[in-house]
Each structure stands twice: as C-alpha cells, then as structure tokens.
Backbone atoms as SQL, in Angstrom:
CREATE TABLE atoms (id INTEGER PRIMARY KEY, chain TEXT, resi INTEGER, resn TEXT, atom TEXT, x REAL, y REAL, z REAL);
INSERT INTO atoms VALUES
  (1, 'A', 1, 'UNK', 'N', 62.653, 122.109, 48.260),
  (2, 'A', 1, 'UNK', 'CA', 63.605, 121.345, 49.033),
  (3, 'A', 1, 'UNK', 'C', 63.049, 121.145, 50.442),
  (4, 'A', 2, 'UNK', 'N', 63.013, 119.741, 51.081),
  (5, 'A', 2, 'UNK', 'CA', 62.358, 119.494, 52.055),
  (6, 'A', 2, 'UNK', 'C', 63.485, 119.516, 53.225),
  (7, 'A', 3, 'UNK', 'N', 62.829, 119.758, 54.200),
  (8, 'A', 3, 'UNK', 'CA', 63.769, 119.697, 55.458),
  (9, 'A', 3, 'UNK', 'C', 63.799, 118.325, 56.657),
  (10, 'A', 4, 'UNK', 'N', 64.876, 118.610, 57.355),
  (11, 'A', 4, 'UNK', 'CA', 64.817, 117.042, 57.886),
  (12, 'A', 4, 'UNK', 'C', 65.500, 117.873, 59.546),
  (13, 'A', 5, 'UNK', 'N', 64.575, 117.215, 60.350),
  (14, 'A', 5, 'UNK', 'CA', 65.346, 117.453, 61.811),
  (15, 'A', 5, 'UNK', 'C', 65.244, 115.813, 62.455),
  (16, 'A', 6, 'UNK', 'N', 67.073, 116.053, 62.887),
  (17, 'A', 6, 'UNK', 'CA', 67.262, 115.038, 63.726),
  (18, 'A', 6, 'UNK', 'C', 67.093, 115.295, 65.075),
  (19, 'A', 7, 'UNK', 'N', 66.001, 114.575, 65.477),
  (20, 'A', 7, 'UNK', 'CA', 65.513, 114.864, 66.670),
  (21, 'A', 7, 'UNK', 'C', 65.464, 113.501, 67.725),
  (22, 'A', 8, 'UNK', 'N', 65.054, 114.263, 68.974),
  (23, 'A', 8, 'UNK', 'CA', 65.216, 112.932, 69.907),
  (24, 'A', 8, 'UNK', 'C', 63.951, 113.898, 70.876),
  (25, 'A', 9, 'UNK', 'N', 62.697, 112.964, 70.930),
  (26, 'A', 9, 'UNK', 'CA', 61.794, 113.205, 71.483),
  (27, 'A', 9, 'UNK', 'C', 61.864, 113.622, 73.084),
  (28, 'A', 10, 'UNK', 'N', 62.729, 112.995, 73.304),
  (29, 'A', 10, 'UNK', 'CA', 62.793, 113.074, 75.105),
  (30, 'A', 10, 'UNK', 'C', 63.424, 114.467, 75.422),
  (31, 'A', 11, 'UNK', 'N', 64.028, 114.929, 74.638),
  (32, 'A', 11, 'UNK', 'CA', 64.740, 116.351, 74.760),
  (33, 'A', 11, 'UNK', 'C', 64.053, 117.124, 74.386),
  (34, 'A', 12, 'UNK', 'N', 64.221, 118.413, 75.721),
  (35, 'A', 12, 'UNK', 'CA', 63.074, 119.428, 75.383),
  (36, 'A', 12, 'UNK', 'C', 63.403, 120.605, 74.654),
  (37, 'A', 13, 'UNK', 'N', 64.851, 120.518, 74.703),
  (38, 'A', 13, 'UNK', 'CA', 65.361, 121.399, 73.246),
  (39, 'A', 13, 'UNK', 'C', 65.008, 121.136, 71.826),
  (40, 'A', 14, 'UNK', 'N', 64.980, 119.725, 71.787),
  (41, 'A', 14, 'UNK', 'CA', 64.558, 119.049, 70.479),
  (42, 'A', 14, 'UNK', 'C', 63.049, 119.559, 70.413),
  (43, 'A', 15, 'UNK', 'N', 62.568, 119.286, 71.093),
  (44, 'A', 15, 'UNK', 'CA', 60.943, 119.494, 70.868),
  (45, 'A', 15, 'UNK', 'C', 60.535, 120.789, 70.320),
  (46, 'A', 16, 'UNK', 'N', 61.310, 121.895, 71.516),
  (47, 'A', 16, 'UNK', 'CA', 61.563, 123.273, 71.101),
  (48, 'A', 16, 'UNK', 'C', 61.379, 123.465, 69.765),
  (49, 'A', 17, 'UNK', 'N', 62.612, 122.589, 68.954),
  (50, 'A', 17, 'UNK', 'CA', 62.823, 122.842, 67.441),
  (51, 'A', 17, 'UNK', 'C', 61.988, 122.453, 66.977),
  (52, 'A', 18, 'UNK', 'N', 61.488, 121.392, 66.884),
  (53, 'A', 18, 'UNK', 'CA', 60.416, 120.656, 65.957),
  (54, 'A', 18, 'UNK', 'C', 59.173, 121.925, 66.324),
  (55, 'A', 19, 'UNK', 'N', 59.088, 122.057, 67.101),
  (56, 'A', 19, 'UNK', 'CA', 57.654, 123.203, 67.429),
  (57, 'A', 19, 'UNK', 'C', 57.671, 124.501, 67.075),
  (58, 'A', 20, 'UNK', 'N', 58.750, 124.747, 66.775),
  (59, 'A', 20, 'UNK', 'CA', 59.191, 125.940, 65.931),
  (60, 'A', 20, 'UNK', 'C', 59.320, 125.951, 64.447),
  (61, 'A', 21, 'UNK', 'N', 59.784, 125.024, 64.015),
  (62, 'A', 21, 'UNK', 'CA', 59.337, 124.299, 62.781),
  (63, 'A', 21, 'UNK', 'C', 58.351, 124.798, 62.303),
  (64, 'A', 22, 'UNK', 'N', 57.177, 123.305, 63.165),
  (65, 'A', 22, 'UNK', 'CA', 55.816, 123.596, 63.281),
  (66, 'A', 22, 'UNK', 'C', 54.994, 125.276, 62.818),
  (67, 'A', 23, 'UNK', 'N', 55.336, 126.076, 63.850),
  (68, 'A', 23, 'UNK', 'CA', 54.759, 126.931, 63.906),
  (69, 'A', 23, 'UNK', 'C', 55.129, 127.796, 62.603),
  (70, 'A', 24, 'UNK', 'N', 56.166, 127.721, 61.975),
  (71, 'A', 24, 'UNK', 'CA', 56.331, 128.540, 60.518),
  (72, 'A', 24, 'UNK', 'C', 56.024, 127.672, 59.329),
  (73, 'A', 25, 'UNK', 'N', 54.894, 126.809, 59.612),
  (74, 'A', 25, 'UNK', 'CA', 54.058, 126.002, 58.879),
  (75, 'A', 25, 'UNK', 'C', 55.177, 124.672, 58.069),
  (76, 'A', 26, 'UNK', 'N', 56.034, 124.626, 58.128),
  (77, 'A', 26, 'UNK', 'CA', 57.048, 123.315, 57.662),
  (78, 'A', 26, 'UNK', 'C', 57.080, 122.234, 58.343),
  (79, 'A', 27, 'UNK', 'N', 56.927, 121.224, 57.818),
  (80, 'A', 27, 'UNK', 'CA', 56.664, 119.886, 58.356),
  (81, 'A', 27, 'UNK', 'C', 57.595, 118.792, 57.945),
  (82, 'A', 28, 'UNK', 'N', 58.233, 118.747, 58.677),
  (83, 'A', 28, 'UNK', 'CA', 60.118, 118.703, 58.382),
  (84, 'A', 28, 'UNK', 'C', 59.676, 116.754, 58.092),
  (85, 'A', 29, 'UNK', 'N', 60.871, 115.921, 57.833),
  (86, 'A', 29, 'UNK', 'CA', 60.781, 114.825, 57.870),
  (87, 'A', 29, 'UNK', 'C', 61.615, 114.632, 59.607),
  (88, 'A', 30, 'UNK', 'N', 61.225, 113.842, 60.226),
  (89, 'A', 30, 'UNK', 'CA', 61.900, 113.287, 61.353),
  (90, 'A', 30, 'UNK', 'C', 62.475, 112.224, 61.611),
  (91, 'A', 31, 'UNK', 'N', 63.321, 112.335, 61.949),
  (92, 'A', 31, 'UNK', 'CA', 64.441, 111.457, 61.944),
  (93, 'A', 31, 'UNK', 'C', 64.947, 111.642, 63.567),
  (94, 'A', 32, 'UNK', 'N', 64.155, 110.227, 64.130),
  (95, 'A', 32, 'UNK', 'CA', 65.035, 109.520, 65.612),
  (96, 'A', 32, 'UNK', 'C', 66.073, 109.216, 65.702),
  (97, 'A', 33, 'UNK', 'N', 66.950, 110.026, 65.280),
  (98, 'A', 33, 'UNK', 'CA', 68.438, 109.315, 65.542),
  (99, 'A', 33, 'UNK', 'C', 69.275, 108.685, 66.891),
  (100, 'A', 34, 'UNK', 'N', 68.207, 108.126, 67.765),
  (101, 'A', 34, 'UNK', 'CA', 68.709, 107.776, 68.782),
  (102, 'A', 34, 'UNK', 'C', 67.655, 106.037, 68.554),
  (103, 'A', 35, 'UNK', 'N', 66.963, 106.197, 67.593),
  (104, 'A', 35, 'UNK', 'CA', 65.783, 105.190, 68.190),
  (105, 'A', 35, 'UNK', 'C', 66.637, 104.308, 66.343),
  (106, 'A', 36, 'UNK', 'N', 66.861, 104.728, 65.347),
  (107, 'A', 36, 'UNK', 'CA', 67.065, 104.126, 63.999),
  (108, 'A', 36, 'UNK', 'C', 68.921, 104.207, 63.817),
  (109, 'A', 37, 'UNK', 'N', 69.151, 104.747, 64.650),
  (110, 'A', 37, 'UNK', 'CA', 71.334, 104.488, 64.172),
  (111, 'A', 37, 'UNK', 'C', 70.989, 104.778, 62.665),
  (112, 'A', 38, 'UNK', 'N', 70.338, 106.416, 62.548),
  (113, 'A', 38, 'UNK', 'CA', 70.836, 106.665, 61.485),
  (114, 'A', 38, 'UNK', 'C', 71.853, 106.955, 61.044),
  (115, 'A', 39, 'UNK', 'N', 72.919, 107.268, 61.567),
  (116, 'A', 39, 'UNK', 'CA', 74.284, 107.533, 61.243),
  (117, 'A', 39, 'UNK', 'C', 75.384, 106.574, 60.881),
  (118, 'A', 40, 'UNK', 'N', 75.956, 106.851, 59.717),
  (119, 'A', 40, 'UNK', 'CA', 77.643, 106.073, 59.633),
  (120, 'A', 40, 'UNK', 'C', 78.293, 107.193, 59.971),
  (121, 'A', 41, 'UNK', 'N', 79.748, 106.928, 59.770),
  (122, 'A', 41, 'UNK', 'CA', 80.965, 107.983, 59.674),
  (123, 'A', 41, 'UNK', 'C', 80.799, 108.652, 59.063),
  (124, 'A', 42, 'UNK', 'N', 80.302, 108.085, 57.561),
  (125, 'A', 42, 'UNK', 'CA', 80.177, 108.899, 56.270),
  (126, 'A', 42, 'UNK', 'C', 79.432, 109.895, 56.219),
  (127, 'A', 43, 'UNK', 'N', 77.927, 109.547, 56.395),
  (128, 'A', 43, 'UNK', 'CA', 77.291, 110.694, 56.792),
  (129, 'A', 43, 'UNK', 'C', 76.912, 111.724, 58.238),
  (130, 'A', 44, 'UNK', 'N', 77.262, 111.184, 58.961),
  (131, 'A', 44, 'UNK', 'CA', 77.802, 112.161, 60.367),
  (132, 'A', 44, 'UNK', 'C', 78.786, 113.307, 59.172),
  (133, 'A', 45, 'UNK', 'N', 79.864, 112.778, 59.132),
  (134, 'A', 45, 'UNK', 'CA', 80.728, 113.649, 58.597),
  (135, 'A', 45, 'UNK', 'C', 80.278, 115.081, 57.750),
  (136, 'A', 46, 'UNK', 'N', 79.252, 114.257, 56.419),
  (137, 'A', 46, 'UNK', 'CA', 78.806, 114.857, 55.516),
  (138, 'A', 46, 'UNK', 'C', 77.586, 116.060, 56.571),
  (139, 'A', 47, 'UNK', 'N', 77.024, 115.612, 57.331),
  (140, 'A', 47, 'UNK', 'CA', 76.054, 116.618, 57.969),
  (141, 'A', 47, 'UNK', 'C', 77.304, 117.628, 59.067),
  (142, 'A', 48, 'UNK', 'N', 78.275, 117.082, 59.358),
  (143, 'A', 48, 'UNK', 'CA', 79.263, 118.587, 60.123),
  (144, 'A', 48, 'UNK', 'C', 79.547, 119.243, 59.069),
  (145, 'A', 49, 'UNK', 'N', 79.755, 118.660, 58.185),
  (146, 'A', 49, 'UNK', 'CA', 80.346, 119.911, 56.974),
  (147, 'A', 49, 'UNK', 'C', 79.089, 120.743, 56.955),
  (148, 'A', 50, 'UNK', 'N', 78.065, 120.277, 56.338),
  (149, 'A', 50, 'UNK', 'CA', 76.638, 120.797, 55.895),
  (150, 'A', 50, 'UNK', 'C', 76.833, 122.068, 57.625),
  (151, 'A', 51, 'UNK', 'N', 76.742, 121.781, 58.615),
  (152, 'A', 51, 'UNK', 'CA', 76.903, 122.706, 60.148),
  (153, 'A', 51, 'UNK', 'C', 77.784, 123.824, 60.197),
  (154, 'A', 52, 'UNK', 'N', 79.261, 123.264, 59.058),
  (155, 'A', 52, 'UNK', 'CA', 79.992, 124.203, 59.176),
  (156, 'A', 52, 'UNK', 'C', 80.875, 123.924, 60.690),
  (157, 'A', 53, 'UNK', 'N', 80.562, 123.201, 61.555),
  (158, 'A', 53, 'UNK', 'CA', 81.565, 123.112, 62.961),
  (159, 'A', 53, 'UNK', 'C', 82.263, 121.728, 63.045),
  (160, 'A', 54, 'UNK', 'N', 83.264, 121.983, 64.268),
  (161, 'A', 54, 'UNK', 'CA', 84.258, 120.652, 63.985),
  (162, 'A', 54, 'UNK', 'C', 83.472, 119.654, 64.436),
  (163, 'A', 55, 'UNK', 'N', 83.155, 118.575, 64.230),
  (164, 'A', 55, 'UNK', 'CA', 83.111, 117.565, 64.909),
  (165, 'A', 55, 'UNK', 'C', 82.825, 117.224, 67.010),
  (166, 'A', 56, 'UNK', 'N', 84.242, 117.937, 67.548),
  (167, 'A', 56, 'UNK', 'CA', 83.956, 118.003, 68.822),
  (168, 'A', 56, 'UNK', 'C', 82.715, 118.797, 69.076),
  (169, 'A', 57, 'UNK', 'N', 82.620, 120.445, 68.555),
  (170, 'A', 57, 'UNK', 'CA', 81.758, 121.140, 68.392),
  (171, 'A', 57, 'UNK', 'C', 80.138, 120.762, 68.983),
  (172, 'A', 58, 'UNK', 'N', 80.175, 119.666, 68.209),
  (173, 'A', 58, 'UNK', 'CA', 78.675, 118.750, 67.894),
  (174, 'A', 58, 'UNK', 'C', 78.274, 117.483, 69.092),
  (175, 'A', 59, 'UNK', 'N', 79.526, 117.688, 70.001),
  (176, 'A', 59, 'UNK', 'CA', 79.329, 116.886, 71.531),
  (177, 'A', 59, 'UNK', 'C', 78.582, 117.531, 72.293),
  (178, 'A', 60, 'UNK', 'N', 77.519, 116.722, 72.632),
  (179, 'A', 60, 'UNK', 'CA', 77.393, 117.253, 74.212),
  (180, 'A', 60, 'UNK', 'C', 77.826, 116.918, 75.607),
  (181, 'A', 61, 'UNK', 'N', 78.850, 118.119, 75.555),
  (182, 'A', 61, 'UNK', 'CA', 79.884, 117.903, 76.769),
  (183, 'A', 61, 'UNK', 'C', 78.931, 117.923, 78.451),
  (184, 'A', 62, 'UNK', 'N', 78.232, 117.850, 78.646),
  (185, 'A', 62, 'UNK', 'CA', 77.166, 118.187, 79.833),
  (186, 'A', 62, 'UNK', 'C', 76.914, 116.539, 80.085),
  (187, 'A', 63, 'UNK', 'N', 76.899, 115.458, 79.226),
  (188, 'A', 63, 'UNK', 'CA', 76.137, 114.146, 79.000),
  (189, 'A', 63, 'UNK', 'C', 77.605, 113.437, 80.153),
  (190, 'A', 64, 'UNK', 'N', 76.612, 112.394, 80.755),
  (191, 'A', 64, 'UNK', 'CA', 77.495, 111.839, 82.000),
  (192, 'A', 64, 'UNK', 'C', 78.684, 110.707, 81.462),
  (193, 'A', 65, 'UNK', 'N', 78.062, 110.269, 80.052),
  (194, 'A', 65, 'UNK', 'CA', 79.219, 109.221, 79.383),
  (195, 'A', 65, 'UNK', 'C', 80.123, 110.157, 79.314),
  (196, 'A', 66, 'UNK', 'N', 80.462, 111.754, 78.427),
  (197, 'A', 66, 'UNK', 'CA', 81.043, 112.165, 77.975),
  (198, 'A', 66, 'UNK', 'C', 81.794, 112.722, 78.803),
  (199, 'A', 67, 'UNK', 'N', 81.274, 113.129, 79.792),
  (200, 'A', 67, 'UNK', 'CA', 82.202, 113.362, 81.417),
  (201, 'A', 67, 'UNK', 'C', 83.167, 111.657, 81.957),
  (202, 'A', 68, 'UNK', 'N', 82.584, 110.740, 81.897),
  (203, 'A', 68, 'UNK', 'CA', 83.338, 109.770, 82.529),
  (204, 'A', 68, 'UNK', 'C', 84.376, 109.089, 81.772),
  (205, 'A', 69, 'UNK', 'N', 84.008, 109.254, 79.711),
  (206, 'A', 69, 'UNK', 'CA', 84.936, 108.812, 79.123),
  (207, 'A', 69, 'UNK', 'C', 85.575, 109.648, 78.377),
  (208, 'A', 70, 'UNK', 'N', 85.392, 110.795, 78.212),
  (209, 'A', 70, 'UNK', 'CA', 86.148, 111.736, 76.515),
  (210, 'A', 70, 'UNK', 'C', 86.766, 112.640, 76.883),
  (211, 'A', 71, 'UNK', 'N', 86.065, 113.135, 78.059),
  (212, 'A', 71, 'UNK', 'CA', 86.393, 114.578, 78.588),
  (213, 'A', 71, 'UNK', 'C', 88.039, 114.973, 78.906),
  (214, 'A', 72, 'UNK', 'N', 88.579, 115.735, 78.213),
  (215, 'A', 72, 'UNK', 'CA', 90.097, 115.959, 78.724),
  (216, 'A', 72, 'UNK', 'C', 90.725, 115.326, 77.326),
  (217, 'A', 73, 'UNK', 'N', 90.258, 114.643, 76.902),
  (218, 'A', 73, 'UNK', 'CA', 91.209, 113.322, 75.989),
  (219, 'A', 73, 'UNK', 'C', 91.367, 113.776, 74.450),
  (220, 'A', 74, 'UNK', 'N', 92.531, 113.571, 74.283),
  (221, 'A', 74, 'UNK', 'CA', 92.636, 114.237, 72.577),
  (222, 'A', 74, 'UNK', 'C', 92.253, 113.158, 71.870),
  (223, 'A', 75, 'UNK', 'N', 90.979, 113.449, 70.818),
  (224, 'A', 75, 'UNK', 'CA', 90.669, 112.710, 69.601),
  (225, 'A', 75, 'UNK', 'C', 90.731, 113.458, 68.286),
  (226, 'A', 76, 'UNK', 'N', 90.988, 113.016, 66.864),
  (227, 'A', 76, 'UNK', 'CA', 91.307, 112.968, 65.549),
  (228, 'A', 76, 'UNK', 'C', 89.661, 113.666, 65.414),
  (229, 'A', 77, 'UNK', 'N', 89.578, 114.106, 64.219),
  (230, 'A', 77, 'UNK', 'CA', 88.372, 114.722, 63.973),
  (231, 'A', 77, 'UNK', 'C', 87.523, 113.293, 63.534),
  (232, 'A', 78, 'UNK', 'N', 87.767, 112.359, 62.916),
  (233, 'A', 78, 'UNK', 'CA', 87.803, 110.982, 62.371),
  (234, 'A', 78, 'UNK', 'C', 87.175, 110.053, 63.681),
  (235, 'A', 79, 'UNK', 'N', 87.964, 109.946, 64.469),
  (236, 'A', 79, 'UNK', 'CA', 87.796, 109.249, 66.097),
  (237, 'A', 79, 'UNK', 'C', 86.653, 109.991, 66.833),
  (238, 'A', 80, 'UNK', 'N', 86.802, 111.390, 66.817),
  (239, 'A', 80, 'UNK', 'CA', 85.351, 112.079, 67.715),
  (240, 'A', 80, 'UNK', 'C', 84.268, 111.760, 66.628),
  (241, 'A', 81, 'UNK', 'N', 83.747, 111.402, 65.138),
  (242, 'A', 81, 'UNK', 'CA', 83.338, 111.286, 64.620),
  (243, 'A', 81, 'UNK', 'C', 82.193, 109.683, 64.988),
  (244, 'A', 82, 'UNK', 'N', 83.401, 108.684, 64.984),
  (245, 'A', 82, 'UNK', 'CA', 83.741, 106.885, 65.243),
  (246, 'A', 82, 'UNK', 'C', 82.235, 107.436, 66.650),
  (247, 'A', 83, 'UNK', 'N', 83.265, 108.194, 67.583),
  (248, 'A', 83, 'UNK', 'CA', 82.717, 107.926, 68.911),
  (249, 'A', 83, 'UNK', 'C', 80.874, 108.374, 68.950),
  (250, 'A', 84, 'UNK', 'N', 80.940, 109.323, 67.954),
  (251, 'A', 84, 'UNK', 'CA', 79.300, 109.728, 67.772),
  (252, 'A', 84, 'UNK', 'C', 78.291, 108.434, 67.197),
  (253, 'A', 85, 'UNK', 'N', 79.198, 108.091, 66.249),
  (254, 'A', 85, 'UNK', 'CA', 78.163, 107.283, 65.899),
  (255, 'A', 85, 'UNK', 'C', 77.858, 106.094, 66.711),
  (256, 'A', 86, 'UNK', 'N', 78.902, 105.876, 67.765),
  (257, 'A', 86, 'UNK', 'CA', 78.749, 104.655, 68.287),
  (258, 'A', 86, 'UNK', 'C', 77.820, 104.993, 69.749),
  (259, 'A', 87, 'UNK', 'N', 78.007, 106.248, 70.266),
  (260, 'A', 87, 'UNK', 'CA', 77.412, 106.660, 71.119),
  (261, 'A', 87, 'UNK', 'C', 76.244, 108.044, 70.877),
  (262, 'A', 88, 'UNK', 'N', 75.245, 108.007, 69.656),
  (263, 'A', 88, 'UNK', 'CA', 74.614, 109.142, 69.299),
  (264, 'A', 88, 'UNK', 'C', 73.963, 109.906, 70.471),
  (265, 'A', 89, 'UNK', 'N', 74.024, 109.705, 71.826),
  (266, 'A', 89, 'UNK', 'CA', 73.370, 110.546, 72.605),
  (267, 'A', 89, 'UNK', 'C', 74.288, 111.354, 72.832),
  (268, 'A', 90, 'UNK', 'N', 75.677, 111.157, 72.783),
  (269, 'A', 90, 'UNK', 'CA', 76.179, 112.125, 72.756),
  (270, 'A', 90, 'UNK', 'C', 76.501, 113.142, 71.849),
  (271, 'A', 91, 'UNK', 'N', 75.741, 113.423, 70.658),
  (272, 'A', 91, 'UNK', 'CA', 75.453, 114.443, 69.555),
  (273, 'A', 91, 'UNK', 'C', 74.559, 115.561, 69.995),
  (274, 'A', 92, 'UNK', 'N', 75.027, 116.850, 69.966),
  (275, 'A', 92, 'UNK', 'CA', 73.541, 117.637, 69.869),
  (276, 'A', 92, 'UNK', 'C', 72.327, 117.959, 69.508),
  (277, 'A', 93, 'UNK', 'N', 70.876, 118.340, 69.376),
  (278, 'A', 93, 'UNK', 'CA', 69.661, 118.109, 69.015),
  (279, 'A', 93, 'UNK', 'C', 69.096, 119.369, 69.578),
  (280, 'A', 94, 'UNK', 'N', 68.335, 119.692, 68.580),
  (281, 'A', 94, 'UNK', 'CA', 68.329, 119.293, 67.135),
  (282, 'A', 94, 'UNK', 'C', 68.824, 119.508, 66.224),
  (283, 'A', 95, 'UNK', 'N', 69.156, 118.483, 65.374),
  (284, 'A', 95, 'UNK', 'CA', 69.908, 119.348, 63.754),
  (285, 'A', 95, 'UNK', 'C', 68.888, 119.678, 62.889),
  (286, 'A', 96, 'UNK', 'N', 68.725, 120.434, 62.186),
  (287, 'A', 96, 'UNK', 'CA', 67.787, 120.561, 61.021),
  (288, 'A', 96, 'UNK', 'C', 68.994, 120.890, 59.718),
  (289, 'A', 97, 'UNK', 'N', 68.225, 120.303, 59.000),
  (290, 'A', 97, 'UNK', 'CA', 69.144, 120.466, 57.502),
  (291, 'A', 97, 'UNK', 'C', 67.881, 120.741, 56.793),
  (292, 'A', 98, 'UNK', 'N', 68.520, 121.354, 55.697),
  (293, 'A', 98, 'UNK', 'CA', 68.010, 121.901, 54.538),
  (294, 'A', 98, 'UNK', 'C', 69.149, 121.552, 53.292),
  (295, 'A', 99, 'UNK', 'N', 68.688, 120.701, 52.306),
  (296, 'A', 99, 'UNK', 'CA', 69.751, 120.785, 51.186),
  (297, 'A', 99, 'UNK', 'C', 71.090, 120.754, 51.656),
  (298, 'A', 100, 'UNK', 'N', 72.015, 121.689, 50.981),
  (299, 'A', 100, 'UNK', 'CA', 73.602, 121.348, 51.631),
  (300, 'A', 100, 'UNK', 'C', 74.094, 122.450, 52.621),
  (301, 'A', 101, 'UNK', 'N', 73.089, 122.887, 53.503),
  (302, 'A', 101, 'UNK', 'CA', 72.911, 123.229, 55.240),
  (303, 'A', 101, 'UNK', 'C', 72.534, 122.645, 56.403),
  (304, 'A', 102, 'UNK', 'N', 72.823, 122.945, 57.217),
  (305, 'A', 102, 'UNK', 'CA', 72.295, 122.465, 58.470),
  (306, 'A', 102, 'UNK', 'C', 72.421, 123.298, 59.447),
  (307, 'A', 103, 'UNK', 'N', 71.809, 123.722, 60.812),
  (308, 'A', 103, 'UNK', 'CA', 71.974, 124.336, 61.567),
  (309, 'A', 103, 'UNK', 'C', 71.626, 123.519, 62.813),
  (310, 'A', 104, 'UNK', 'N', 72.484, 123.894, 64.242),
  (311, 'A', 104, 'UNK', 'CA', 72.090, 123.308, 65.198),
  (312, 'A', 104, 'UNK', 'C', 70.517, 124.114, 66.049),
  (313, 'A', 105, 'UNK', 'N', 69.644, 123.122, 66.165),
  (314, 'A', 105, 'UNK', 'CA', 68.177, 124.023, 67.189),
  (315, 'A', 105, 'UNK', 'C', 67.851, 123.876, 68.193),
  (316, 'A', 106, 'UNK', 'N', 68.780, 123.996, 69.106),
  (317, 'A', 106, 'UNK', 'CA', 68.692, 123.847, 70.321),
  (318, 'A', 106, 'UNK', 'C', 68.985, 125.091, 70.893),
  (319, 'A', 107, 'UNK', 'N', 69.447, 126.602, 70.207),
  (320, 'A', 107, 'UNK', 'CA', 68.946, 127.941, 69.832),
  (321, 'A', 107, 'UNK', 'C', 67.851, 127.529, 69.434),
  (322, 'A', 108, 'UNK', 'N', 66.602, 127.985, 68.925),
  (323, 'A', 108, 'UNK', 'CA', 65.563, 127.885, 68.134),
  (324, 'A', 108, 'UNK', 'C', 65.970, 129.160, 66.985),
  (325, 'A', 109, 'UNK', 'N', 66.092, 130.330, 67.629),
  (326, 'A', 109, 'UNK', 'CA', 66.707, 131.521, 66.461),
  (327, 'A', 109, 'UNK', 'C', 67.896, 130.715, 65.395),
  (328, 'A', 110, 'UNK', 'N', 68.686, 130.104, 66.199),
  (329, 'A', 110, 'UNK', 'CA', 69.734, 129.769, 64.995),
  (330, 'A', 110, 'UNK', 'C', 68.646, 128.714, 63.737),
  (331, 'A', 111, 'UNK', 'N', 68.170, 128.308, 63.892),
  (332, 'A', 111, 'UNK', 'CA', 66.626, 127.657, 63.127),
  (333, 'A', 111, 'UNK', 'C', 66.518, 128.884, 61.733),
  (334, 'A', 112, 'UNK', 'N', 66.030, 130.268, 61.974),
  (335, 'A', 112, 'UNK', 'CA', 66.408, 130.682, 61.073),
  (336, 'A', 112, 'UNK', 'C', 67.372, 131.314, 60.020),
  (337, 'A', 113, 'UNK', 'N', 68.192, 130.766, 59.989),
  (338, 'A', 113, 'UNK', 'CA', 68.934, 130.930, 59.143),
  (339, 'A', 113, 'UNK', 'C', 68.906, 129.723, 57.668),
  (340, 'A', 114, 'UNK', 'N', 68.312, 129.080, 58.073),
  (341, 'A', 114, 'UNK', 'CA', 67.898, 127.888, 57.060),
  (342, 'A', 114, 'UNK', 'C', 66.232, 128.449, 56.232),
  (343, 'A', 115, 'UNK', 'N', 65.875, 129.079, 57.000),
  (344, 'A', 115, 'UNK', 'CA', 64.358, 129.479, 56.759),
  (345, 'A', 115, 'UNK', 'C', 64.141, 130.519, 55.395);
C-alpha cells in the first residue's frame, strides 16, 4: 500500500514531512494541493474521517484569511468543509495517508503512526 502526502512546497513543515518520509526510505506520491484543487467536498471529507478530527480541527487558524473571515463564526461541519476546498491554504500540511489512515505532519513524530 502506497502512501500519498499532501503537501505544499513553500511550507517548511511540509517539507519537514516529505523529508522524513524520505529518510525512512518511502517515496510517497505527492500531491500539490494548493497548485492542482485536488479536493471536492467529497473527498476532503473522506480524508477527515481517514484523520479521525473534525473538520475545523484541520484549519489553520494562524492564516491571515482565516483571521479576517472565519474566526469567531459558527460553521456546519459541511460549510467548514465548502470553505476548505474553496480556500485550500487554509488546510493543514502535511497530510500523509496511508490506505484508510491519515495523519497530520506537521508533528513529524505523529508521521509515525502510519509507519
């Protein structure tokens, strides 16, 4: 079973992961999810389940959109979902999945638990 990290090159957490990867010899598939809109609803959704966390969970609340538009504001698990895909920088990175897991690597330790 092959692994897949959604990564975003410019982030040095992301890189972190992919290089950690790297170094326990796995050579994940990569996936720019900032550069290809890989995401629908459908599968956003399907990869929080695979995480195990809600939806908000998977924001990054630190990002200046997410401060000027979300912050404070009650959304549906469905709607914070809508808003990822329409705005993927505001998702965390990296995800790595494995089969029907995923873990966030921006820990690099949380990385193994998929391993």
């Amino acid at each position: 079973m092959s692994y897949k990290i959604y990564h975003n090159t410019r982030c040095r957490k992301s890189r972190g992961g992919l290089q950690y990867l790297e170094e326990k010899g796995i050579k994940p598939e990569i996936i720019e999810y900032l550069k290809d809109s890989q995401f629908t609803e459908d599968s956003l959704a399907n990869l929080i389940i695979k995480l195990r966390i809600t939806p908000q969970e998977l924001i990054r609340a630190q990002e200046v959109d997410y401060k000027q538009n979300y912050k404070g504001k009650e959304f549906s698990d469905k709607e914070w979902i809508k808003i990822m895909v329409d705005n993927p920088k505001l998702i965390r990175r990296p995800i790595i999945e494995k089969g029907d897991k995923a873990v966030l690597g921006d820990i690099v330790e949380h990385i193994d638990a998929l391993l």
